[in-house]
C-alpha positions as CSV (number, residue, x, y, z in Angstrom):
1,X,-156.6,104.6,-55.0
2,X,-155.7,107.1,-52.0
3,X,-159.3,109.1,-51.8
4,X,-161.2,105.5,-52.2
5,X,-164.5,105.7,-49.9
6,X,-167.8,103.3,-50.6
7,X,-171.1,105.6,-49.9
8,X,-174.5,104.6,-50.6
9,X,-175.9,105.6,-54.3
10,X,-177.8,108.3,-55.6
11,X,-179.7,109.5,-58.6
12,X,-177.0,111.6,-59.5
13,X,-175.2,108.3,-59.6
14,X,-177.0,106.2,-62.6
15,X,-175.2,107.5,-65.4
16,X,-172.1,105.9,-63.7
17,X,-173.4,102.9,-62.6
18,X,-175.0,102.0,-66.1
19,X,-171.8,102.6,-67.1
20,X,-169.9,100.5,-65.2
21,X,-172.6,97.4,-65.4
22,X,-172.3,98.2,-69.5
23,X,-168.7,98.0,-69.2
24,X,-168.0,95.2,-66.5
25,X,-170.9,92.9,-68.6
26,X,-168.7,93.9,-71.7
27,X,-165.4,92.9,-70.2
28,X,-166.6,89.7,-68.2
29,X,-169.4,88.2,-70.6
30,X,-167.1,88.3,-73.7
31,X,-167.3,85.0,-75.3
32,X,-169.6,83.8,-73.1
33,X,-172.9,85.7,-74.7
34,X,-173.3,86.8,-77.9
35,X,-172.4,90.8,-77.6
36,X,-176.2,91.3,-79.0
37,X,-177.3,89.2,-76.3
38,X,-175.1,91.3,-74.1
39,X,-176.3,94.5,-75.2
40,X,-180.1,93.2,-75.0
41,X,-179.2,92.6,-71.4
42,X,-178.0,95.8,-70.6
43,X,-180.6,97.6,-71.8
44,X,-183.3,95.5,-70.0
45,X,-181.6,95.5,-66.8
46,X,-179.0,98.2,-66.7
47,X,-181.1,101.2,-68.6
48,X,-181.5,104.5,-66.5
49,X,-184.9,104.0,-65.8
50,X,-184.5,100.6,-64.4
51,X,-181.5,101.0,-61.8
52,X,-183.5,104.5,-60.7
53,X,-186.1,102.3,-59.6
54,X,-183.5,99.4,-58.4
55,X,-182.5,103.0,-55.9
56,X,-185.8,102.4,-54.2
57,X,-185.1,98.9,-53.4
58,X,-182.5,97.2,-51.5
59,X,-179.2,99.5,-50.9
60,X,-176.8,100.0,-53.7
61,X,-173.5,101.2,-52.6
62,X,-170.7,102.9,-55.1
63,X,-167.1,103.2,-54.8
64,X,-165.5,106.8,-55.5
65,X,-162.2,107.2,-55.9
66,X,-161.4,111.1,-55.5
67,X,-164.9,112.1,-56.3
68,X,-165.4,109.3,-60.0
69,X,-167.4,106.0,-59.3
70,X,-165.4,103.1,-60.1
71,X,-167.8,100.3,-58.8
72,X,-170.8,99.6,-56.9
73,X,-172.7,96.7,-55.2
74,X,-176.4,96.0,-54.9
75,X,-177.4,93.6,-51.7
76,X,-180.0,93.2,-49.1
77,X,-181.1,90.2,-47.2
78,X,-183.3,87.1,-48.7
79,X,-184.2,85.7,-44.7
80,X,-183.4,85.7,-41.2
81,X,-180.2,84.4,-41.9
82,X,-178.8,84.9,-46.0
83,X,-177.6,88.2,-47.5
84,X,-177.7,88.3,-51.3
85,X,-175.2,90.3,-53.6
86,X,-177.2,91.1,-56.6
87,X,-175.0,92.7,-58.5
88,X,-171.5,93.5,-58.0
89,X,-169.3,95.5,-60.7
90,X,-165.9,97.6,-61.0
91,X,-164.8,99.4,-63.4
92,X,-162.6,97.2,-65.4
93,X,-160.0,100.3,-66.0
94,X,-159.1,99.8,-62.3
95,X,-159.4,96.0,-61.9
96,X,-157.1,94.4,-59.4
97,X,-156.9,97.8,-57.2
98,X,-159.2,96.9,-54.5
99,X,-162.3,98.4,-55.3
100,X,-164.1,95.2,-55.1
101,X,-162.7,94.4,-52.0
102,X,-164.1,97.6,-50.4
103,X,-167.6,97.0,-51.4
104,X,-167.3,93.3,-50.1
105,X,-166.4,94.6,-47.3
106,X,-169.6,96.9,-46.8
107,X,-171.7,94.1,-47.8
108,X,-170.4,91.9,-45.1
109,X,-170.3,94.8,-42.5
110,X,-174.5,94.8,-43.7
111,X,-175.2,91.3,-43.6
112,X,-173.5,90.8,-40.0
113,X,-175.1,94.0,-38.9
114,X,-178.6,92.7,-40.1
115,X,-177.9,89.5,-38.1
116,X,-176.9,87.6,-41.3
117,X,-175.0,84.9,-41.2
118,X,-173.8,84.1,-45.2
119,X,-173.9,86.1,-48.2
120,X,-175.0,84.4,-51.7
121,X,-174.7,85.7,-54.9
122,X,-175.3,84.1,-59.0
123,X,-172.8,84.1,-61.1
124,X,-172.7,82.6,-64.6
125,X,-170.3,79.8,-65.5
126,X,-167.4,80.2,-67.3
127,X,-167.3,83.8,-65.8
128,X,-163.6,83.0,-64.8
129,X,-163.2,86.9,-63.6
130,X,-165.9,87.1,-61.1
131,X,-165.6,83.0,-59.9
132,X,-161.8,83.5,-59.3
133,X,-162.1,86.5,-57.0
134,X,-164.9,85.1,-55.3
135,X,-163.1,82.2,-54.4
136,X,-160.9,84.5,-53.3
137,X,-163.3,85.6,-51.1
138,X,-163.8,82.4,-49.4
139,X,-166.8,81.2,-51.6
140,X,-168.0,78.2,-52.3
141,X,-170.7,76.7,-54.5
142,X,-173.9,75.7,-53.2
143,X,-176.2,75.3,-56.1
144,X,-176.5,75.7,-59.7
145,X,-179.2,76.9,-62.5
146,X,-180.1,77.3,-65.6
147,X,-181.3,80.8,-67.1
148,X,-182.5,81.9,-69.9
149,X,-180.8,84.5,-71.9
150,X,-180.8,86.3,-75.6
151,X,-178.9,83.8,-76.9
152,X,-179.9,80.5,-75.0
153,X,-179.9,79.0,-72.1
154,X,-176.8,79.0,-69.6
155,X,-175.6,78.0,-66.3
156,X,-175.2,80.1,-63.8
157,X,-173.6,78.8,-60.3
158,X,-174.8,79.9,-56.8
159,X,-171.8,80.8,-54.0
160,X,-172.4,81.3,-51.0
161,X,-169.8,82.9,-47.8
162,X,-169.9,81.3,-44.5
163,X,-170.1,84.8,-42.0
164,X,-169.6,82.2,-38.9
165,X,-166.1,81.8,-40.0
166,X,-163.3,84.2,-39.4
């Protein structure tokens, strides 16, 4: 991934990034959620209409890779001190090339910048893809809950990144 920048998102950029979310909730959810339930979670929080108004909110950043979006982050802070990922995502066609790492990296250049001095993000148990890599990333958990999807209730656990460290 030689032309690989991260740049915040545009309009022009929602097609993409409801593709990847469909795709990355496809690939990590599976046999976890019912695909319905999947699908009925897409198109309540992943429809084009929803992440043009998610634009307006706090940043979401993409990764490009010679000019295609291959991932993209959402993240902002939730207090003097705590930065929250709400969504992260890549393109599972290019898993494992470091496109995740890229955007974790602008996250934490945002939270430190911002004065932050963890990040915290949810991520639903069982979800070995997305608890593996962030305990890659140092992570650790710090809380747990239970939410409410299409098909029933499920846990979701709450990580959070010590910035303070090196």
């Amino acid at each position: 991934m030689r032309g690989l920048i991260v740049r915040r998102a545009t309009q022009g950029d929602v097609q993409e990034i409801a593709r990847i979310a469909a795709e990355g909730w496809r690939h990590a959810y599976r046999g976890l959620i019912s695909p319905d339930a999947i699908e009925e979670t897409l198109l309540r929080w992943y429809s084009e209409e929803v992440l043009l108004r998610r634009l307006t909110g706090p940043p979401v950043h993409v990764a490009e890779d010679s000019g295609k979006v291959v991932g993209y982050v959402q993240h902002g802070p939730v207090g003097e001190s705590i930065h929250e990922v709400y969504a992260i995502y890549v393109d599972p066609a290019v898993l494992g090339k470091g496109v995740g790492w890229v955007l974790w990296q602008q996250v934490e250049r945002d939270a430190r910048g911002g004065g932050g001095s963890a990040i915290e993000l949810w991520v639903l148990d069982g979800n070995r893809l997305g608890i593996d890599w962030y305990h890659r990333q140092g992570g650790t958990v710090v809380g747990q809950r239970v939410v409410e999807l299409a098909d029933g209730r499920h846990t979701e656990l709450r990580y959070g990144f010590d910035l303070r460290s090196p």
